[in-house]
PARO-278473 format. One record per residue: residue in three letters; x, y, z of N, C-alpha, C in turn; chain. Coordinates in steps of 0.02 Angstrom, whole numbers. Atoms other than C-alpha are relative to their C-alpha. Last residue first. Example, Ala and Ser with C-alpha at 12.3 -4.5 7.8 and 13.67 -1.06 7.14 Angstrom:
// PARO-278473
 type    n_u    n_v    n_w   ca_u   ca_v   ca_w    c_u    c_v    c_w mol
  ser    -42    -59     -3    684    -53    357    -39     55     37   A
  ala     45    -59      0    615   -225    390     45     60      0   A
END
This chain:
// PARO-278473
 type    n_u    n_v    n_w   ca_u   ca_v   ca_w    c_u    c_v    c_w mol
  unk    -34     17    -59   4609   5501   5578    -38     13     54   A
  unk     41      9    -72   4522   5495   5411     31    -35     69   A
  unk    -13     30    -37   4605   5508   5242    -22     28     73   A
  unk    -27    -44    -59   4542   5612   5116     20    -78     35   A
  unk     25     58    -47   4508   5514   4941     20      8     64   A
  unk     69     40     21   4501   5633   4790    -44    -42     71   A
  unk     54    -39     15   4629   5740   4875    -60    -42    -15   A
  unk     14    -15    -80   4734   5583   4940    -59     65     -1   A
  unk     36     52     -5   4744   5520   4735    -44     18     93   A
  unk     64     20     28   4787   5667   4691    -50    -39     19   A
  unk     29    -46    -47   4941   5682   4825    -81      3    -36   A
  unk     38     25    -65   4973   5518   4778    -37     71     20   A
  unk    -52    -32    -55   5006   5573   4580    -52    -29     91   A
  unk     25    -37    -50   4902   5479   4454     30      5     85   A
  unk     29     43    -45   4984   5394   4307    -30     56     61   A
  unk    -35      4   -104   4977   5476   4151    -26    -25     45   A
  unk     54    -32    -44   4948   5395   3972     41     27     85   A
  unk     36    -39     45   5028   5242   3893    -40     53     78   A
  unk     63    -12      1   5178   5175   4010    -45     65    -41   A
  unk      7     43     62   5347   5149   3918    -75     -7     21   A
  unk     11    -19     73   5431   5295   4012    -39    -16    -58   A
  unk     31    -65    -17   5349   5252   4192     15     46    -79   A
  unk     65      7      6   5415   5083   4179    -49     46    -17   A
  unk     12     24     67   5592   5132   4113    -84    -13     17   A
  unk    -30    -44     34   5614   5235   4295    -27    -15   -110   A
  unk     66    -47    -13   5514   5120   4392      2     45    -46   A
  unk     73     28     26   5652   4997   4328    -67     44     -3   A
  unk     -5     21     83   5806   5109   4352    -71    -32    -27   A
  unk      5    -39     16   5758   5157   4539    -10     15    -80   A
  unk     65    -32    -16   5714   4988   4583    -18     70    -21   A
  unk     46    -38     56   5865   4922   4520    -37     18     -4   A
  unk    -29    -68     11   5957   4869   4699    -21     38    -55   A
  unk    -77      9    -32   5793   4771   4760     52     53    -60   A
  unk     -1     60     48   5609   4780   4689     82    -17    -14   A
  unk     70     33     -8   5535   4872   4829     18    -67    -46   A
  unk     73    -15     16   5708   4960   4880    -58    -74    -29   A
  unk     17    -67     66   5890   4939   4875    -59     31    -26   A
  unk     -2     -5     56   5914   4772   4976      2     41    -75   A
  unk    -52     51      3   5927   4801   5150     24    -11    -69   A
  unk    -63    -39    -64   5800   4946   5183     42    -36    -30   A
  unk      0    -71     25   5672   4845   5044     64     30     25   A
  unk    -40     32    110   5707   4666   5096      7     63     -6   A
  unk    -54     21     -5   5672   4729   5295     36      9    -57   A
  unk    -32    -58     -6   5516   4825   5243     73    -28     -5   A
  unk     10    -26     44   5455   4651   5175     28     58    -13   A
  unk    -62      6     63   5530   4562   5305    -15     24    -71   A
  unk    -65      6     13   5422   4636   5404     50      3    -16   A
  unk    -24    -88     41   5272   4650   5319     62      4     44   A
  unk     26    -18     90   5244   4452   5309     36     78      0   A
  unk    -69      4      7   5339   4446   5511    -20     -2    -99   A
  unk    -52    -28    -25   5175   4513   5580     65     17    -53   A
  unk    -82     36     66   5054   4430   5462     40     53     13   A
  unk      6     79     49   4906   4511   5554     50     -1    -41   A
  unk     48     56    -20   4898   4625   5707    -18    -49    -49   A
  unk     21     18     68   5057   4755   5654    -52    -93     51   A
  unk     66    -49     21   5099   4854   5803    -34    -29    -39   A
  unk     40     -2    -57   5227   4711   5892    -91     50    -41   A
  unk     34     71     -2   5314   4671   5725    -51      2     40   A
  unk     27     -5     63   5368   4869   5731    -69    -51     -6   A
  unk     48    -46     -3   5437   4881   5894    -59      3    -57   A
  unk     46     30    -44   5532   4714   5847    -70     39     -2   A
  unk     41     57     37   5591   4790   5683    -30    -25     61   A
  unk    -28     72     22   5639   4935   5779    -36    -34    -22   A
  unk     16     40    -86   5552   5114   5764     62    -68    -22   A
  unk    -33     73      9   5583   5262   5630      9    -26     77   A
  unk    -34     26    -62   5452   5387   5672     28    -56     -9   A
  unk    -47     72     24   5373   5495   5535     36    -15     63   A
  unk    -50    -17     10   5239   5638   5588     41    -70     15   A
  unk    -25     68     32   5066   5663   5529     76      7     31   A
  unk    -69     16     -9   4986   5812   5625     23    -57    -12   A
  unk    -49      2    -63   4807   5811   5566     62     19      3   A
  unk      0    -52    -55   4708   5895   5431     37    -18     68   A
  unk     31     21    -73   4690   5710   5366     -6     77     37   A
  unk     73      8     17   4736   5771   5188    -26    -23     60   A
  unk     17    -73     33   4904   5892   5224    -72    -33    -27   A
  unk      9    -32    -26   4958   5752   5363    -44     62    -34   A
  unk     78     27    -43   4930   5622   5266      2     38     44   A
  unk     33      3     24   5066   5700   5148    -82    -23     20   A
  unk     31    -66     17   5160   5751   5259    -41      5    -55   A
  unk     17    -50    -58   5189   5586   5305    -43     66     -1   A
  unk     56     52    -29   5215   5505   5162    -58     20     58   A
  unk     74    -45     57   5346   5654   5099    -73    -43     47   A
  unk      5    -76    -28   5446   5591   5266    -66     12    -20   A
  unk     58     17    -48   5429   5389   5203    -44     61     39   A
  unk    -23     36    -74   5491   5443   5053    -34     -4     66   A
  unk      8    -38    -54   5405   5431   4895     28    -16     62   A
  unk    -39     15    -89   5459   5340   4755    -32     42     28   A
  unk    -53     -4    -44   5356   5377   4598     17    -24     70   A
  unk    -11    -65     15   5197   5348   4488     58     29      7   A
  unk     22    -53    -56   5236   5155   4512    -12     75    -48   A
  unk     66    -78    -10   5242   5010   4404     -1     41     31   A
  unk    -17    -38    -64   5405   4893   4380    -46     56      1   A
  unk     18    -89    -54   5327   4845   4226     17    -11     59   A
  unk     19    -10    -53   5424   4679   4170     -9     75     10   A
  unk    -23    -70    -48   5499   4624   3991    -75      4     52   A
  unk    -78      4    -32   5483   4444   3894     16     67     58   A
  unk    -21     45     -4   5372   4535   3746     64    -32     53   A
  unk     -1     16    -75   5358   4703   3783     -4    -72     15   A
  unk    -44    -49    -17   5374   4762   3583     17    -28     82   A
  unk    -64     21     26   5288   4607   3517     61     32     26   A
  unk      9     57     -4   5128   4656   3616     57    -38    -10   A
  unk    -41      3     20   5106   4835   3594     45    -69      7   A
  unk    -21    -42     50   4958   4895   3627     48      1    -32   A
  unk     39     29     45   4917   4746   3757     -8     45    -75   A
  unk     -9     33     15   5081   4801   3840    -59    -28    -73   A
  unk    -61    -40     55   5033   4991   3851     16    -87    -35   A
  unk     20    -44     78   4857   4942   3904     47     -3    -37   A
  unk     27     40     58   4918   4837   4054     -5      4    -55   A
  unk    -56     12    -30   5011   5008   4138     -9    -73    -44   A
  unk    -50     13     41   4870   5084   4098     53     -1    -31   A
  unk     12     49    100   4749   4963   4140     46     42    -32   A
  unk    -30     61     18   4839   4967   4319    -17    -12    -74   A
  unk    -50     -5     56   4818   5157   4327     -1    -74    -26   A
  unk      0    -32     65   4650   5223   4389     52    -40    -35   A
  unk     47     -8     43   4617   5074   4512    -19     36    -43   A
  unk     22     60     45   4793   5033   4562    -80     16    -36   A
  unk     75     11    -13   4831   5195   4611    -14    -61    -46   A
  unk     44      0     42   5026   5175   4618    -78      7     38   A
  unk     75     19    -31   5151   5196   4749    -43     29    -73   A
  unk     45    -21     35   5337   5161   4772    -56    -14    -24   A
  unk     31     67     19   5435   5169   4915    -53     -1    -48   A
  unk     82    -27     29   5546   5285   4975    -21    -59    -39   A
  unk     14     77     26   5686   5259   5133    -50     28    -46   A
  unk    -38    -19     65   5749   5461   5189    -38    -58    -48   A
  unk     50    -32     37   5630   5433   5353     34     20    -82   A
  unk     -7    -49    -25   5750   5284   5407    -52     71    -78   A
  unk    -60    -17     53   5681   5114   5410     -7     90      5   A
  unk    -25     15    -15   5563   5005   5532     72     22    -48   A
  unk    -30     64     67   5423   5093   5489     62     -6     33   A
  unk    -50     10    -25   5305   5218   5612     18    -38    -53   A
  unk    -24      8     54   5172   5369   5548     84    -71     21   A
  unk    -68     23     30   5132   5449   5714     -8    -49    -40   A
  unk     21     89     31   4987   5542   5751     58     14    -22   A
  unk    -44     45     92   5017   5692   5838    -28    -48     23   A
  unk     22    -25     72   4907   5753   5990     20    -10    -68   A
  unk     -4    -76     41   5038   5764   6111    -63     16    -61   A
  unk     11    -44    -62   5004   5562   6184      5     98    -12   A
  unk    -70    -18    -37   5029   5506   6012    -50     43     60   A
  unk     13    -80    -35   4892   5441   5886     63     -1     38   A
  unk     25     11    -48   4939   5306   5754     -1     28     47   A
  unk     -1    -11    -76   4950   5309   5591    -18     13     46   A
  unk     25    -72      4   4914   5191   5441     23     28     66   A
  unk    -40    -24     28   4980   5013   5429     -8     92     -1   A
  unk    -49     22    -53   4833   4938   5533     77     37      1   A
  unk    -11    -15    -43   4726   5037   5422     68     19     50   A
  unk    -23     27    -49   4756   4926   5276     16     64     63   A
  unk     47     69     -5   4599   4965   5157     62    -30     66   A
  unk     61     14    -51   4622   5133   5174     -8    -51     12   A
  unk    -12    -48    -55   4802   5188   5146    -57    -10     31   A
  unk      6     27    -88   4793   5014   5051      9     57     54   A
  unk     64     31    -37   4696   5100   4909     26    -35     73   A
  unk     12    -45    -19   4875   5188   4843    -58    -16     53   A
  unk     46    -28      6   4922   5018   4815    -30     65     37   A
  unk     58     -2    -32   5122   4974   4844    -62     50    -25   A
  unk    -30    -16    -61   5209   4950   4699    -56     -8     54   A
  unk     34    -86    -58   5134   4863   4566     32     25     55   A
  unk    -29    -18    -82   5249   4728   4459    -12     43     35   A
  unk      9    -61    -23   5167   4675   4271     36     -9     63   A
  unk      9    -19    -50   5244   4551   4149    -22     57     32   A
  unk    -38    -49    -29   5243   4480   3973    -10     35     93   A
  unk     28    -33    -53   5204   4315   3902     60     77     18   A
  unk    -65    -74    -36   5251   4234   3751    -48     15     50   A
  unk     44    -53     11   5189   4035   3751     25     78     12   A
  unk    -10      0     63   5288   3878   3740    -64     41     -1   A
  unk     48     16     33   5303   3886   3936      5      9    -49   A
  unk    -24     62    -12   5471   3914   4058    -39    -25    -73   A
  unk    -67      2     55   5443   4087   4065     21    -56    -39   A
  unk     13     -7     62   5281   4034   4132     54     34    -52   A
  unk     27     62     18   5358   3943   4282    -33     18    -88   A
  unk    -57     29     40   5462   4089   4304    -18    -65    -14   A
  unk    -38    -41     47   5329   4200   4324     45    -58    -20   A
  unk     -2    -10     29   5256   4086   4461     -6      4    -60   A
  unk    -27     94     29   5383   4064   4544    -64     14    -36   A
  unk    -72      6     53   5388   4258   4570      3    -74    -34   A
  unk      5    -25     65   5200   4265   4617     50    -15    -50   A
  unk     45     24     30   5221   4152   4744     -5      9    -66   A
  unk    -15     44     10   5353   4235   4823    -18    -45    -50   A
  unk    -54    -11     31   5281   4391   4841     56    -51    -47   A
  unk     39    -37     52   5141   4319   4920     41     18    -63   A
  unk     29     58     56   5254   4209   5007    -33     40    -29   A
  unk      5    -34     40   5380   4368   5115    -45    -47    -67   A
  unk    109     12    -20   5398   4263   5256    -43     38    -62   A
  unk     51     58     32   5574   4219   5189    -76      2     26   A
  unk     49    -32      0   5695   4376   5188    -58    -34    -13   A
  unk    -20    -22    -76   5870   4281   5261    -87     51    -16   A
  unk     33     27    -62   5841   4174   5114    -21     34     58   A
  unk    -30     55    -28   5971   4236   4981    -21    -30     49   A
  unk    -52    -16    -66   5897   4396   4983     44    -50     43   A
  unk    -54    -48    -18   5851   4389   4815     35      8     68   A
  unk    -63     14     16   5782   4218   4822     48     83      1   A
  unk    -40     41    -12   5684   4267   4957     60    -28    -25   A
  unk    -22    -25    -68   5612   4427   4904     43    -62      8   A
  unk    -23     62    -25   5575   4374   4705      7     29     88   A
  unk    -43     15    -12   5482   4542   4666     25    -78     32   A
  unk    -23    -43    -59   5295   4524   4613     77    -24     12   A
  unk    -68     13    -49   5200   4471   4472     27     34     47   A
  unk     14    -40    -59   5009   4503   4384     56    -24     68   A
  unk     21     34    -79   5029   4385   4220     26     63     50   A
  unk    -13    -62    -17   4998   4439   4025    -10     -6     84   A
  unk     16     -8    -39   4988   4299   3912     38     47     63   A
  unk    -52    -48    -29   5010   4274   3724    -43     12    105   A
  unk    -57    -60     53   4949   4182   3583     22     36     57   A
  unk    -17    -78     15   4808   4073   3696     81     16    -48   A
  unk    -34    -56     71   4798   3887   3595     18     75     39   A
  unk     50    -30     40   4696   3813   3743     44     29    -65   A
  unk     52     49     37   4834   3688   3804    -79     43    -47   A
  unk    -47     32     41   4949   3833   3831    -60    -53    -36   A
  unk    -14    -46     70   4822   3937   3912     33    -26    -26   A
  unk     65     -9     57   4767   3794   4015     23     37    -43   A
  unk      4     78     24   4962   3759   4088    -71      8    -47   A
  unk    -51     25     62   4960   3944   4131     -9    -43    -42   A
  unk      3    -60     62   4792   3959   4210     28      6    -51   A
  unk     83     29     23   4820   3787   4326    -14     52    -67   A
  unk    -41     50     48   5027   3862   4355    -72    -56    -24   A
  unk    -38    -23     74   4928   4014   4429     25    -46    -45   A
  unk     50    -36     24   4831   3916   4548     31     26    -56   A
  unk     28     39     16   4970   3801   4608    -64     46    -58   A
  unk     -2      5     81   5049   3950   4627    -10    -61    -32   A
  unk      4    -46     63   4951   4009   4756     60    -11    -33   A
  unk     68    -22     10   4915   3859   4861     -3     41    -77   A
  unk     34     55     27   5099   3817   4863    -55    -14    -37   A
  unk    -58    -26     65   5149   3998   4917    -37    -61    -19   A
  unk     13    -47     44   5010   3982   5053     31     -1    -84   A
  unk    -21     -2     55   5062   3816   5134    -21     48    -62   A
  unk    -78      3      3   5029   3874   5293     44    -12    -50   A
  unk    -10     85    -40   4881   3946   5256     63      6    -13   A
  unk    -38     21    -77   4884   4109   5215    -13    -36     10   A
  unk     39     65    -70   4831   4108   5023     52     31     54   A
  unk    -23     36    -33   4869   4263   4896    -42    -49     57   A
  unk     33     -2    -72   4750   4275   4752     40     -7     69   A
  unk     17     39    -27   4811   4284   4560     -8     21    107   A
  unk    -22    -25    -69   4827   4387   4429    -22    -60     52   A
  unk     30     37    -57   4796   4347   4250     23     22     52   A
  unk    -40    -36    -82   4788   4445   4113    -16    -47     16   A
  unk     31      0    -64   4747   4330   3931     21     42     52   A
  unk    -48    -15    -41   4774   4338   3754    -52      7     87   A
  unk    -76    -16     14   4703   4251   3621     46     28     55   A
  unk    -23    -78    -25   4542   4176   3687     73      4    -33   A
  unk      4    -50     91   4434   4037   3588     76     67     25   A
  unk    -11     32     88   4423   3919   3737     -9     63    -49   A
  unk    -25    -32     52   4477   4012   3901     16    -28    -53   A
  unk    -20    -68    -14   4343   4011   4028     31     18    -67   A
  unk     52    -32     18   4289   3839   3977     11     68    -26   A
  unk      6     21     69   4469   3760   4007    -59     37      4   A
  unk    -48    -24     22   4454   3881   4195      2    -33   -101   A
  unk     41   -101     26   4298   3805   4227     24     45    -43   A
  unk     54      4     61   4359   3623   4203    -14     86     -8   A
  unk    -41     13     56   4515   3666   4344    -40      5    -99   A
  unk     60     46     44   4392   3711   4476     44      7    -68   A
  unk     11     39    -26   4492   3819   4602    -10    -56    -26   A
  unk    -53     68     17   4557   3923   4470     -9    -47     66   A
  unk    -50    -11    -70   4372   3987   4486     76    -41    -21   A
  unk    -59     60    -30   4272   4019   4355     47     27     22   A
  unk    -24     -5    -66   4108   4131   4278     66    -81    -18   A
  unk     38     89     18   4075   4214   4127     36    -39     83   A
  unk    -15     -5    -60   4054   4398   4077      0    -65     21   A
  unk     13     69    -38   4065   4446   3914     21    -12     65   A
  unk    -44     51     29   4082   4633   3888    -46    -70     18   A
  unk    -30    -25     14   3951   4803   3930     80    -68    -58   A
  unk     22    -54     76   3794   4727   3922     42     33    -25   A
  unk     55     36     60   3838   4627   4101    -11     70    -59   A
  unk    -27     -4     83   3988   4743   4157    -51    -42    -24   A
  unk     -6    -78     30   3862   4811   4314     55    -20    -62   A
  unk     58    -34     33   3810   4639   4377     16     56    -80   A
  unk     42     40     33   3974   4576   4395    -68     22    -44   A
  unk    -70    -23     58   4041   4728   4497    -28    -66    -37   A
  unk      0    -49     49   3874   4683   4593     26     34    -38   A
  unk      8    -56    -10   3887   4501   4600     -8     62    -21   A
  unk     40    -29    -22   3806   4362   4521     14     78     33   A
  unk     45    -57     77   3939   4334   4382    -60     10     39   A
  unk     61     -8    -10   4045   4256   4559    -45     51    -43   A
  unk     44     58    -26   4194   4179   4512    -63     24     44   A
  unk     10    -20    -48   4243   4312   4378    -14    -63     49   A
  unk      2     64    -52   4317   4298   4222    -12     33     64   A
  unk    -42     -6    -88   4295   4448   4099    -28    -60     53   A
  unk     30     49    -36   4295   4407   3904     10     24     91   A
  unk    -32      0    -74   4343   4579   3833    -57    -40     15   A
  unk     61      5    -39   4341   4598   3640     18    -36     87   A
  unk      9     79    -55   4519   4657   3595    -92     15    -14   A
  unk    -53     57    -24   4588   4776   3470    -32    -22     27   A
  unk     16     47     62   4433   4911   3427     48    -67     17   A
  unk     49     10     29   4427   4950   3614    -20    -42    -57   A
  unk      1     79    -25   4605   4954   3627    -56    -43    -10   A
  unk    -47     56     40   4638   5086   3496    -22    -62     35   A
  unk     36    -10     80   4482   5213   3542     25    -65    -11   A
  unk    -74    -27     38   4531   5174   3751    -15    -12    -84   A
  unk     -1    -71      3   4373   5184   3845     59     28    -31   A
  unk     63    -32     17   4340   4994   3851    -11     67     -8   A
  unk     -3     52     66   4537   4930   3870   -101     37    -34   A
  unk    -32    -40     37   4527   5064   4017      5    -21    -48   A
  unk     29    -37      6   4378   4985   4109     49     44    -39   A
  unk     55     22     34   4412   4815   4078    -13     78     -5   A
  unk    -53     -4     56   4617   4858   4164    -80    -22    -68   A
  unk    -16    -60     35   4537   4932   4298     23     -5    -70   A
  unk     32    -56      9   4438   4802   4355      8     62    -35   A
  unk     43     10     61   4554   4677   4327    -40     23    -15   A
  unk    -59     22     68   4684   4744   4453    -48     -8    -46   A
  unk    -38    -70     28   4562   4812   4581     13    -11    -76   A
  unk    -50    -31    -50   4428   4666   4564     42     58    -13   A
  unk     40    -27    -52   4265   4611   4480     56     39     44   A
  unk     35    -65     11   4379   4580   4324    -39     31     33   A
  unk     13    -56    -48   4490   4461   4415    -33     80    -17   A
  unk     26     30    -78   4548   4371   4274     -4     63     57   A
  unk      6    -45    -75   4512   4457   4115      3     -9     52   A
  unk     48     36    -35   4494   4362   3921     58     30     69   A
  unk    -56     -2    -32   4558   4450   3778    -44      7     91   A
  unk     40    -25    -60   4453   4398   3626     79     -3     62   A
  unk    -18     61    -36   4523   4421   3461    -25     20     66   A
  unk    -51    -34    -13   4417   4560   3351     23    -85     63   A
  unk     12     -8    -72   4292   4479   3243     66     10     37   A
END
């Protein structure tokens, strides 16, 4: 029987994609059987892998669930949830360091966690609203820490938030343009994956190769894009006039209606620091993009498939 390789967040982007490429891939297929964790096996992403894998429910809320979740499993993804509460970061990696700590005590062989740039400590502090990010990084280094191998993923920004975050999208102009604003100059590029074609495989390559990526980090993207291309790029699928407008960080803070000073200092780190995943960003995306199985899917692809609506 093939080892089982058990799925957090398989109703979701990240774990969604990475069940559906592990299931359509000849090699991976035979390699793993796919436990997928969900905390609700009623819904309808739920529904729809019943017959296809195991499907089983728990929350890292519920510590017991989680041991359940992953008795027999060899290797695990995990990803985890950001909190806003005030003690967000806390929240979430309390959660992750619950997953970890089980996979150790369960026997897993290897685990495969859903990370994000340090911001704060890289920036020596001065970039601290940035907890999601945060979160993730501790952590990573909490399971570095563990008598288990693990290897890492790092997404750029999601092609899906052109829809799912609006707020971030642009915004009309007295002339008829829509303006496109960021607190950095239109040269700045930032890099952008489709999380729901690529993340499995970007996952895939690791779980294909296990010993080889041991210890090492996808820095994921298709490519940089600059904020310009960005532009003209939602300009050439919206049929509108898209056009880039570097503003101030105030000007900025002011447009943005939830977790102001979160994106922020997020652009901030980036501009300041050398990009998404600070001064190596170019280098990393660069090795990520060699050592990923398969191609990743270009934005302008991704904006054909999925117009944007102004």
């Amino acid at each position: 029987m093939s080892p089982i390789l058990a799925v957090f967040g398989a109703t979701g982007v990240q774990g969604g994609s990475l069940v559906n490429y592990v299931l359509n891939d000849p090699e991976l297929s035979q390699k793993y059987q796919i436990r997928a964790i969900t905390r609700d096996i009623t819904s309808y992403n739920a529904t729809a892998l019943q017959g296809k894998v195991e499907v089983v429910q728990a929350d890292v809320s519920d510590p017991v669930s989680i041991e359940a979740a992953l008795t027999g499993v060899h290797t695990v993804f995990a990803m985890t949830v950001p909190s806003f509460t005030p003690d967000g970061l806390e929240v979430e990696f309390s959660h992750g360091r619950t997953i970890a700590d089980t996979a150790v005590r369960q026997g897993v062989k290897y685990l495969i966690f859903s990370t994000l740039p340090a911001v704060n400590e890289i920036s020596g502090g001065k970039y601290s609203h940035v907890t999601p990010f945060d979160a993730k990084a501790k952590i990573e280094h909490y399971i570095r820490g563990l008598p288990i191998k693990s290897a890492f993923v790092s997404f750029g920004f999601f092609m899906q938030n052109l829809h799912t975050q609006p707020f971030l999208g642009p915004v009309p102009a007295p002339d008829g343009t829509w303006i496109l604003a960021r607190p950095a100059p239109p040269t700045s590029r930032i890099p952008y994956i489709d999380a729901v074609a690529n993340v499995g495989n970007v996952v895939g390559s690791i779980l294909a190769e296990p010993e080889k990526y041991e210890g090492k980090t996808f820095c994921a993207a298709e490519r940089l894009y600059s904020l310009e291309e960005i532009a003209a790029l939602l300009s050439q699928s919206s049929g509108k006039t898209v056009v880039y407008k570097q503003v101030t960080l105030e000007e900025f803070k002011k447009s943005i209606p939830f977790a102001p000073d979160l994106f922020a200092d997020g652009f901030g780190f980036s501009e300041e620091f050398g990009g998404y995943w600070g001064p190596d960003t170019e280098r990393l995306v660069a090795w990520a993009i060699e050592n990923t199985r398969g191609r990743l899917r270009t934005l302008e692809e991704y904006l054909e498939a999925n117009p944007i609506q102004l």
